[in-house]
PLY file of the C-alpha trace (Angstrom):
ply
format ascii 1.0
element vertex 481
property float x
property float y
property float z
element edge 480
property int vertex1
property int vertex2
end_header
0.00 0.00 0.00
1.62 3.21 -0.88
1.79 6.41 1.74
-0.72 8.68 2.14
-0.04 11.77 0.43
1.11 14.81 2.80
-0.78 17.25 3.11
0.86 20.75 3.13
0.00 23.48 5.51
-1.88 26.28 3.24
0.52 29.19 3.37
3.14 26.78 1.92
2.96 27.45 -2.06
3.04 24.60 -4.51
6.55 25.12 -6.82
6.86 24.23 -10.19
8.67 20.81 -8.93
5.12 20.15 -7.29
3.19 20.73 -10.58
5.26 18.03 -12.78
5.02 15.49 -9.71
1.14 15.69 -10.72
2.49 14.07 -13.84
4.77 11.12 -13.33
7.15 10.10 -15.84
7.44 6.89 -17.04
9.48 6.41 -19.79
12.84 5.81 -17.92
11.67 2.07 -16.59
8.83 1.18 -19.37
11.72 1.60 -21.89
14.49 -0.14 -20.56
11.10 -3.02 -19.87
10.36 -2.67 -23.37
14.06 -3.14 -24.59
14.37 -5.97 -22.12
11.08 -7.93 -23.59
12.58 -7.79 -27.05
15.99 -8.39 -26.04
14.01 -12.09 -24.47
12.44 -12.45 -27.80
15.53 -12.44 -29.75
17.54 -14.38 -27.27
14.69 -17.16 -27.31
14.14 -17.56 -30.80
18.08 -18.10 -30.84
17.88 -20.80 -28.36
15.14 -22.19 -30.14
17.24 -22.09 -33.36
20.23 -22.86 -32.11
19.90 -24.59 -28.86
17.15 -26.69 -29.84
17.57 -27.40 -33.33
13.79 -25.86 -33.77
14.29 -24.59 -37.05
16.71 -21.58 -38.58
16.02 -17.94 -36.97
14.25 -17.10 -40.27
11.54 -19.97 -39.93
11.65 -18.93 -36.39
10.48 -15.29 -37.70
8.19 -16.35 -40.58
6.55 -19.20 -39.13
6.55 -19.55 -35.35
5.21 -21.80 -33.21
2.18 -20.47 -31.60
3.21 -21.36 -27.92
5.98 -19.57 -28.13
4.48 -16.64 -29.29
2.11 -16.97 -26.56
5.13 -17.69 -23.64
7.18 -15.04 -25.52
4.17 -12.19 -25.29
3.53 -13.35 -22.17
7.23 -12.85 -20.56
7.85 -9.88 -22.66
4.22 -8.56 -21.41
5.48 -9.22 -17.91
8.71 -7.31 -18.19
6.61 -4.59 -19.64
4.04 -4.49 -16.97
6.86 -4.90 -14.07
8.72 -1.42 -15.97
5.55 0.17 -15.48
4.80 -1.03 -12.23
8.43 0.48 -11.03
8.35 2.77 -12.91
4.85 4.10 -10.98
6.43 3.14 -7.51
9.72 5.37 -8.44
7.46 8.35 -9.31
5.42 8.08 -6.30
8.79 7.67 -4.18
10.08 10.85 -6.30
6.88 13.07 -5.48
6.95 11.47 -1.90
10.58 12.45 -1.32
9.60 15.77 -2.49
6.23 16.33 -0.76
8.89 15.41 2.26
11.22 18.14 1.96
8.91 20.30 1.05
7.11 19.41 4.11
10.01 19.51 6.35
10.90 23.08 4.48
7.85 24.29 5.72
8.56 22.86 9.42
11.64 24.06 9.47
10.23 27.97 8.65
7.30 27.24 11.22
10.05 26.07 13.82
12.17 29.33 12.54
8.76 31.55 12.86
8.12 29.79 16.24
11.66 30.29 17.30
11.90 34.23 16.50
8.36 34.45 18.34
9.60 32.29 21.56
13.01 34.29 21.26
11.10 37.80 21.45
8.63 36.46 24.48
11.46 35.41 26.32
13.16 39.08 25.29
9.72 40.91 26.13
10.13 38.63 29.89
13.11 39.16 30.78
12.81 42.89 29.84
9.18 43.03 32.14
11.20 40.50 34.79
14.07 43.36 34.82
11.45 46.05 35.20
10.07 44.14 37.94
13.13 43.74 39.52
14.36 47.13 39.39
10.56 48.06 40.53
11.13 45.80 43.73
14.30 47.49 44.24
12.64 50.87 43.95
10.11 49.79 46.20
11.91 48.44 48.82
14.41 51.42 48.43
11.14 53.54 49.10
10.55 51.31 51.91
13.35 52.37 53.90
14.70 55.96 52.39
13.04 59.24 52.23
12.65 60.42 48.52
13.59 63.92 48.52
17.18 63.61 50.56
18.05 59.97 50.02
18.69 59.54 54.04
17.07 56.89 55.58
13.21 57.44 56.97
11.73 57.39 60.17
10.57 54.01 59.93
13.91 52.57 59.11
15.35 54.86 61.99
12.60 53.70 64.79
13.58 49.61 63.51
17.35 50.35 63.78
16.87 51.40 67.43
14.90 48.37 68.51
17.62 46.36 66.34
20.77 48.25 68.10
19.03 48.53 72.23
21.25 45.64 73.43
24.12 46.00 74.83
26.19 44.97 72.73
26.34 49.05 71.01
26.26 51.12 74.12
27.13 53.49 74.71
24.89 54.57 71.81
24.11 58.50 71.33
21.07 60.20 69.34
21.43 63.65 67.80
18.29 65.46 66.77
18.16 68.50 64.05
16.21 70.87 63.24
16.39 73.63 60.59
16.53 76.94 60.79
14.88 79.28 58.86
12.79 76.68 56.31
9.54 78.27 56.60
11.32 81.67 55.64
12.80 79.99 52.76
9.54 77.99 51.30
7.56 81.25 51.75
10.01 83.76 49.90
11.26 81.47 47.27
9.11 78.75 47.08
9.08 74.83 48.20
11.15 74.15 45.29
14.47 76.12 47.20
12.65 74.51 50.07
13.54 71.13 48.95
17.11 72.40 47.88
17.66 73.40 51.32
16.61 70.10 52.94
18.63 68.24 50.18
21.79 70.44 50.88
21.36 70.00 54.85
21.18 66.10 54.50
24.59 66.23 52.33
26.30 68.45 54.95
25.11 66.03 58.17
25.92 62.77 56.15
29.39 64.02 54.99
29.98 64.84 58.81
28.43 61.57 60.41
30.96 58.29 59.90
30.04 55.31 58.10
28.33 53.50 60.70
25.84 56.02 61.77
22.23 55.76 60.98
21.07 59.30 59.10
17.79 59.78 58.49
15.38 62.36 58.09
12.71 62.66 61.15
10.21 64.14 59.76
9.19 67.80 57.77
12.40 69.70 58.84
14.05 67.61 61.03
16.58 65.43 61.41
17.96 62.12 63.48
21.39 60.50 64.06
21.72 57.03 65.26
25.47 56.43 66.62
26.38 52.75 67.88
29.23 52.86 70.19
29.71 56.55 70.74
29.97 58.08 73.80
28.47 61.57 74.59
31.91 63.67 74.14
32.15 62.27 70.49
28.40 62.81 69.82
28.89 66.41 70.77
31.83 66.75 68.69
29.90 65.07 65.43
27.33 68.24 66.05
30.38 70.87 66.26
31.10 69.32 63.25
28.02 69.72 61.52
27.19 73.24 62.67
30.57 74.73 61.30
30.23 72.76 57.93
27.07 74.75 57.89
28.21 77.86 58.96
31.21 77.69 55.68
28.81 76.81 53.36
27.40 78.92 50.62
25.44 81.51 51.96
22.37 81.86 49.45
19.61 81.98 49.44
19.78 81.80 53.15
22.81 81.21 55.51
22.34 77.46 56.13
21.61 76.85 60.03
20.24 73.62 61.91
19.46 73.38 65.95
21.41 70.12 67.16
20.43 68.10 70.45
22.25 65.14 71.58
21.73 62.50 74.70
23.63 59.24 75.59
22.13 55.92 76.59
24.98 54.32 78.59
23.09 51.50 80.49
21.25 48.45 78.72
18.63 49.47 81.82
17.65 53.15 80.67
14.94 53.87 78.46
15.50 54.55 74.59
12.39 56.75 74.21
13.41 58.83 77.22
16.95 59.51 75.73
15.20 59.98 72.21
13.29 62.83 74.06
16.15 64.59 75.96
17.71 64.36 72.78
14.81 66.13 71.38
14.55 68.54 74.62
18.80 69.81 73.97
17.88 70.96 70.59
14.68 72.85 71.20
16.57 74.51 74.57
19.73 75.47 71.52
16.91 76.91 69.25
15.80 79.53 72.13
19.12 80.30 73.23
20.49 80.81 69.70
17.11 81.92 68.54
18.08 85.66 67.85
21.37 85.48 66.72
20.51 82.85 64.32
17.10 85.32 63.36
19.56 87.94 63.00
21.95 85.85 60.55
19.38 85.01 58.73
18.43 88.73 58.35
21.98 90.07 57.07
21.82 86.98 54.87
18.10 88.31 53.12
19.71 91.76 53.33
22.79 90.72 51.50
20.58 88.69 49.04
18.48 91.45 48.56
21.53 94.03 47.43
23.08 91.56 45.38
20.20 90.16 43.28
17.14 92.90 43.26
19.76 96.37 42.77
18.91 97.46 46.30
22.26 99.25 47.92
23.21 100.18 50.98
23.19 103.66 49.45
19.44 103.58 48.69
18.48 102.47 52.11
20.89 105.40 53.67
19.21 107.36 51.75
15.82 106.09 52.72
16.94 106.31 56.49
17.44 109.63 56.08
14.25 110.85 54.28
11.99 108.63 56.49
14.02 110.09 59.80
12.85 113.42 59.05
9.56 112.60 57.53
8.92 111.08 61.49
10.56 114.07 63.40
8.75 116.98 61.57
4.98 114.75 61.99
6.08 114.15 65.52
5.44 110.17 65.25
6.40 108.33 68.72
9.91 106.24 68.59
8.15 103.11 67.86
7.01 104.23 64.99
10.21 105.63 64.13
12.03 102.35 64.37
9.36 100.67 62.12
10.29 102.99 59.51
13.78 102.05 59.57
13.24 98.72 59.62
10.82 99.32 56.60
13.85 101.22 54.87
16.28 98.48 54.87
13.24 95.55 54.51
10.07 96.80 52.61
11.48 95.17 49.21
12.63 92.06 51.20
10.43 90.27 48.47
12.31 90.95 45.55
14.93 88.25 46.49
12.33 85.88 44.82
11.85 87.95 41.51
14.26 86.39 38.64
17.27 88.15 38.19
16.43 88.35 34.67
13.32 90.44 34.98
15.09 93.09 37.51
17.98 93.54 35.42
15.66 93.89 32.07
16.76 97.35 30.69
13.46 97.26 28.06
9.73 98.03 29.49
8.55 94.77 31.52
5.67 92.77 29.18
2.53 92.27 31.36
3.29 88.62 32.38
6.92 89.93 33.82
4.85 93.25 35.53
2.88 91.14 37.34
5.52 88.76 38.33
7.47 91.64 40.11
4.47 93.32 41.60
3.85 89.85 43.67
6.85 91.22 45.28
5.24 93.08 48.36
2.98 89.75 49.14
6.24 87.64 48.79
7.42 90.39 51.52
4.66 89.99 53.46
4.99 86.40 54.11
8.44 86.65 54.99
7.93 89.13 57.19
4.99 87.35 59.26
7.69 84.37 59.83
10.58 86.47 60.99
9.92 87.78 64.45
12.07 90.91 63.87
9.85 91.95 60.81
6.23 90.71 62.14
5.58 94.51 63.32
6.21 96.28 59.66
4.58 93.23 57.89
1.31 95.35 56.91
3.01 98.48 55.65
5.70 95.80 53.60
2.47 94.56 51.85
0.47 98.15 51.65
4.00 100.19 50.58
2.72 100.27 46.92
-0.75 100.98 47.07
-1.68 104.48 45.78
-3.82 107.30 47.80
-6.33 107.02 44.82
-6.93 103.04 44.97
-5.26 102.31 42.04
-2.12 100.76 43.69
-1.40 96.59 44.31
-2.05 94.61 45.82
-5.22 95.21 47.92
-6.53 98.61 46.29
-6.46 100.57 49.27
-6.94 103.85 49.12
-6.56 107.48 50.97
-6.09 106.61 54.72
-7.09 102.75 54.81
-3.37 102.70 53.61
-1.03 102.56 56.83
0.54 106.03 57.78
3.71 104.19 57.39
3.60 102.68 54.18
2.26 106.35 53.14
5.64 107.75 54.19
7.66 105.66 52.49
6.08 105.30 49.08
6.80 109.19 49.06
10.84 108.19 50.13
11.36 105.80 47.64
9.69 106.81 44.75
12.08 109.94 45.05
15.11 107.91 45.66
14.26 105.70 42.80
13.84 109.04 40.53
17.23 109.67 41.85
19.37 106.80 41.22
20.19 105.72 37.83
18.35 101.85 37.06
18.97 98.94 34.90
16.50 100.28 32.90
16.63 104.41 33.12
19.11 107.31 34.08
19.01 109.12 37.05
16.60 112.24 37.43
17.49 115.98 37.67
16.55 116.75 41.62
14.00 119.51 40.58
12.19 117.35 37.82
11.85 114.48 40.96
10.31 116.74 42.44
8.04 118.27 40.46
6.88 114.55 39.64
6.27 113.91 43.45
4.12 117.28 43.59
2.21 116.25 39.91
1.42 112.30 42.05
0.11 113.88 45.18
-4.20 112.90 45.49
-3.43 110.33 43.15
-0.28 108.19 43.92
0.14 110.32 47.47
-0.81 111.53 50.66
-1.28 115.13 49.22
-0.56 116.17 53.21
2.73 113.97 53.30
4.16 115.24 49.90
3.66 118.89 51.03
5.47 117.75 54.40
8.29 115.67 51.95
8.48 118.77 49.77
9.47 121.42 52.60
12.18 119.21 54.35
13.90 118.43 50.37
13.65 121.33 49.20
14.93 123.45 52.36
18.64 124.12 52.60
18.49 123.34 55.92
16.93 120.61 57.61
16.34 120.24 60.94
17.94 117.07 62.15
0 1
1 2
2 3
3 4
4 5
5 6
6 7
7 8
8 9
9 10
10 11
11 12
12 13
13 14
14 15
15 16
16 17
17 18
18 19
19 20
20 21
21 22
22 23
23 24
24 25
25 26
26 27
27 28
28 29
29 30
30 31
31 32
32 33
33 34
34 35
35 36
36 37
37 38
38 39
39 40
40 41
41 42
42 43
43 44
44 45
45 46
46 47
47 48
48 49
49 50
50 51
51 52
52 53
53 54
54 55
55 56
56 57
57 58
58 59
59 60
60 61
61 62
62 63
63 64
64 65
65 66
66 67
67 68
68 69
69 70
70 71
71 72
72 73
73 74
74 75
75 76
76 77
77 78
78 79
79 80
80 81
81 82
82 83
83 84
84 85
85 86
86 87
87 88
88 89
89 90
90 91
91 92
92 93
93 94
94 95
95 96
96 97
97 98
98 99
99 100
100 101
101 102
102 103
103 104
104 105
105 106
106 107
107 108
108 109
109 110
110 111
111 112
112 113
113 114
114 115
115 116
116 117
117 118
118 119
119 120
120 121
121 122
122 123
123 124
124 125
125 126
126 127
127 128
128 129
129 130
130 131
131 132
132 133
133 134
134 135
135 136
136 137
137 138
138 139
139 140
140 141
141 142
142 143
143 144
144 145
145 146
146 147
147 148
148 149
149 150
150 151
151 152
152 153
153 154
154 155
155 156
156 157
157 158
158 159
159 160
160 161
161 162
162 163
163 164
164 165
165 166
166 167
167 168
168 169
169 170
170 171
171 172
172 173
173 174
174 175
175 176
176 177
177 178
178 179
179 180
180 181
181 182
182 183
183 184
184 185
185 186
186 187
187 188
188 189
189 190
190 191
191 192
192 193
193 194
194 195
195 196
196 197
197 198
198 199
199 200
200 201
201 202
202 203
203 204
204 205
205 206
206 207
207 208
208 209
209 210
210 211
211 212
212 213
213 214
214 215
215 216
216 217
217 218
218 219
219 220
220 221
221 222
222 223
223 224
224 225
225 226
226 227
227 228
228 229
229 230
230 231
231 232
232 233
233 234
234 235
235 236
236 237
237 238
238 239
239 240
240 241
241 242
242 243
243 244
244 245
245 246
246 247
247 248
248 249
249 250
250 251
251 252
252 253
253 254
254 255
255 256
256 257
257 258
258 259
259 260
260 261
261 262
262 263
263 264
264 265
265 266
266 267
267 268
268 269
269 270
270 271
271 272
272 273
273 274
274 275
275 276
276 277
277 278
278 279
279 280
280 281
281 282
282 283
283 284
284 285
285 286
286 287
287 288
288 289
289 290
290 291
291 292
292 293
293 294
294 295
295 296
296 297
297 298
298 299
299 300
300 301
301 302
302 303
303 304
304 305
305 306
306 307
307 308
308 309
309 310
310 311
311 312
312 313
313 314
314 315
315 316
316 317
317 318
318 319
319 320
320 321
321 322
322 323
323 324
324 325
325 326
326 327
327 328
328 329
329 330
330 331
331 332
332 333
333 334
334 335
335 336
336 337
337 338
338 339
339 340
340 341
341 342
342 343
343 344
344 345
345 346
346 347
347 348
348 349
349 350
350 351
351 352
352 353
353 354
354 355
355 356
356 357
357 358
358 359
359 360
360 361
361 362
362 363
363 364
364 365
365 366
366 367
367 368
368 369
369 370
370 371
371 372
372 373
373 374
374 375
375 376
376 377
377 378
378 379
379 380
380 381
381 382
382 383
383 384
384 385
385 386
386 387
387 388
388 389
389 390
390 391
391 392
392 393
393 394
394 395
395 396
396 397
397 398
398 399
399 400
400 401
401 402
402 403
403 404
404 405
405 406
406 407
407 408
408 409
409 410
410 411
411 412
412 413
413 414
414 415
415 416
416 417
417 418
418 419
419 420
420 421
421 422
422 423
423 424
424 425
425 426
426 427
427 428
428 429
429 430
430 431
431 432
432 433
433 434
434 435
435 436
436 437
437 438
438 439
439 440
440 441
441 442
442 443
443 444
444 445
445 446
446 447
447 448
448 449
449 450
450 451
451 452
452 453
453 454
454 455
455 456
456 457
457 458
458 459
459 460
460 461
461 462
462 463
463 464
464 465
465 466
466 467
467 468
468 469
469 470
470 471
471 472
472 473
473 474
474 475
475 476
476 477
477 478
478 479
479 480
C-alpha cells in the first residue's frame, strides 16, 4: 500500500517541482522493460534455433510456433508491466521524497517563525522581569529611604533602634536636628528652594556623620542621628562638626543653620524613648538660646541677598533712612514708629529676592506677564515678614508700601487713609530715591524734575498732606535734624 499523500499546511505554495510530480514520468523504466522484452524475444528464438535445433532464426520469424508466441508475449508482457509497475512506484517515491522536503521546508520555517516568536517572548520577559526587579528594588528602596534627601526614613530609623538597644552598642548616642529658617525659605522662594535646602542639609550632616551612623530624616524639617558605640563627648563633637560645615557653606539663598540636640544611653537598663526625648529637649533649649542670633543671621543673609540680586544698595536704604528720619521728626510720630520705619527702609522690598534676576535687570519696558511677576513682590514680603519675628511689626506696611492714595495701587486697592501712615511715608521716600538713582532700565533724574513729579502724584499716587510735608524738608537748605 503506498503512503498517504502529505498534506501541506496552506501558506506553503506549490513550486513548479510540485506541478510536474502531478504528472509522473514513465518512460525511464517502461523503456528499458520494453528493450528488455525484445531483447528475451531475440535471445529465445536463438535458443530455439540454435539450442534446440527448432528450425533456422528465419523460420523462427516467418513461421513460429504459436506457444511460443504466446510464452514469448507473455514474458515480454510481464517485463513490460513490471517497468511500469516500477516505474509508478519510483514516481510516487520521487513526489513522496519531495512532498517530504517540502514538508520539512515548511517545518523548518514554522520552527524558525516559532523560534523568532519564543526568542522575542522570552526578550519581552526578561525585559518586564528586569522592570520588575528594578521596581522591587525601587520599592523596597522607598521602603526604607526618604525620597527627597536619600537619608534613611523614620521608619527605618525607629527599627534600627529596637535592632541596636542591646548591649552589645552602648554606649549609643542620638542627635536630633532641626532647621533653621525653612519656613522663611519655602515662603520667599518657594518649596522648590525649600527642597534644595533640605537636600543640601542632608549632604552636609551625612558628609559629617561616619560610616556606621544611621542618618535619616525625622520628619518635615528635622533630622535624626543614630550612633552605635559613641559616647556623649564624640556625639557632641559630630554636632560641632556639623554646625561649622554649615556655617562655611554657601550663603544663598539663606545662611544654612540647623538646631542640634544630643543624649547618651549608657546603660542596657535606661529607656531609649526617654533619651530619644532629651535628645529632642537639647535641641529645642539650643533653638531659644540661639534663637536671635541665628534670626539675626538670617536677616543680614536676606539683606545681603536682597543688594546683590534685586539692585537694592546700601546707598538707597541710607538714603531712605534719612528721608523717612525726618519725615517722622517733623509729623512728631512716637519712637516706635520711628524704628518701624527704619526697619521698613532696609526691609520693605525684602520680596524681591524671589523675583528672577532676569526680569530686575531687564533694561526694556517689563511685558505684562513679567509686571505682574514683580508686583507679587510686596505679598512675597509679606509672608516673609509674618515668619521672621524681627519683621512681624512692619509686615502690613511691607504689603500696603505700593498701594496708591487714589486706589489704584497693588495689591489690595487701598486707598486714601485705609493705607497705613507708614507705608504712606515711604512710598513718598522711595519713589524719590528711585527718581534719583540711575536703574537697569533708566538714568538718574534731575533733583528739581523728581520733584516736580512727586508734587504732579500727590491725590493720586500720594498723601497730598505727606508730599507737602516731603516737599518742605527736600527742598529746604536746611533741615532740621
Amino acid at each position: 500500500m503506498l503512503p498517504k499523500r502529505i498534506n501541506l499546511p496552506p501558506n506553503i505554495k506549490q513550486t513548479g517541482d510540485m506541478q510536474k510530480i502531478k504528472k509522473p514520468l514513465y518512460i525511464n523504466i517502461v523503456l528499458l522493460s520494453i528493450i528488455a522484452a525484445v531483447v528475451f524475444w531475440i535471445v529465445d528464438i536463438f535458443i530455439d534455433s540454435y539450442l534446440f535445433k527448432e528450425g533456422t532464426i528465419f523460420e523462427q520469424l516467418l513461421d513460429p510456433n504459436p506457444m511460443e508466441i504466446y510464452f514469448r508475449v507473455a514474458v515480454g508482457s510481464l517485463f513490460i508491466i513490471l517497468g511500469i509497475v516500477s516505474q509508478r512506484m519510483q514516481n510516487q517515491m520521487v513526489r513522496i521524497q519531495k512532498e517530504l522536503q517540502m514538508a520539512n521546508e515548511a517545518l523548518e520555517q514554522k520552527v524558525k517563525e516559532r523560534t523568532k516568536e519564543l526568542e522575542e517572548i522570552n526578550t519581552e520577559l526578561e525585559r518586564e522581569l528586569c522592570e520588575h526587579e528594578v521596581r522591587q528594588e525601587k520599592i523596597n528602596y522607598l521602603s526604607f529611604h526618604d525620597k527627597l534627601t536619600g537619608l534613611y526614613n523614620r521608619d527605618y530609623y525607629e527599627e534600627e533602634i529596637r535592632r541596636m538597644n542591646t548591649e552589645r552598642f552602648l554606649p549609643i548616642s542620638i542627635i536630633i536636628g532641626d532647621i533653621n529658617g525653612l519656613k522663611l525659605v519655602n515662603d520667599a522662594f518657594g518649596h522648590l528652594q525649600g527642597d534644595k535646602l533640605l537636600i543640601k542639609t542632608a549632604r552636609m550632616i551625612k558628609q559629617n556623620c561616619r560610616k556606621s551612623d544611621i542618618v535619616a530624616r525625622w520628619g518635615g524639617d528635622e533630622f535624626a542621628i543614630l550612633l552605635p558605640n559613641t559616647p556623649a563627648k564624640s556625639a557632641v563633637n559630630i554636632c560641632d562638626k556639623i554646625r561649622r560645615a554649615c556655617s562655611q557653606s554657601q550663603k544663598k539663598p539663606v545662611q544654612l543653620s540647623i538646631a542640634l540636640g544630643t543624649a547618651t544611653k549608657t546603660d542596657k537598663n535606661q529607656d531609649m524613648d526617654k533619651v530619644l526625648k532629651k535628645a529632642e529637649d537639647w535641641m529645642y533649649q539650643y533653638k531659644m538660646a540661639e534663637g536671635k542670633t541665628v534670626r539675626n543671621r538670617i536677616l543680614n543673609s536676606l539683606e545681603r541677598t536682597l543688594w546683590e540680586s534685586a539692585y537694592e544698595t546700601d546707598e538707597h536704604a541710607k538714603h531712605l533712612r534719612e528721608y523717612l528720619l525726618k519725615m517722622a521728626l517733623e509729623l512728631k510720630l512716637p519712637d516706635s514708629q520711628v524704628d518701624e520705619l527704619l526697619l521698613l527702609a532696609a526691609f520693605h522690598d525684602v520680596g524681591k529676592i524671589s523675583i528672577p534676576h532676569e526680569i530686575l535687570s531687564k533694561p526694556d519696558k517689563l511685558t505684562p506677564k513679567e509686571w505682574e511677576t514683580v508686583k507679587k513682590h510686596s505679598e512675597i514680603g509679606y509672608r516673609i515678614a509674618l515668619v521672621t519675628p524681627e519683621l512681624v511689626g512692619v509686615a502690613d506696611y511691607i504689603l500696603h508700601h505700593h498701594e496708591w492714595w487714589d486706589g489704584t495701587g497693588y495689591p489690595e486697592g487701598l486707598q486714601g487713609e485705609q493705607i497705613p501712615l507708614q507705608s504712606r511715608v515711604l512710598s513718598i521716600a522711595e519713589a524719590y530715591d528711585i527718581k534719583r538713582s540711575a536703574r537697569p532700565y533708566k538714568s538718574a533724574m534731575p533733583k528739581k524734575q523728581a520733584l516736580q513729579e512727586i508734587k504732579e502724584a500727590a491725590g493720586k499716587q500720594f498723601d497730598p498732606q505727606l508730599v507737602k510735608v516731603f516737599l518742605k524738608l527736600i527742598s529746604a537748605k536746611k533741615n532740621r535734624g
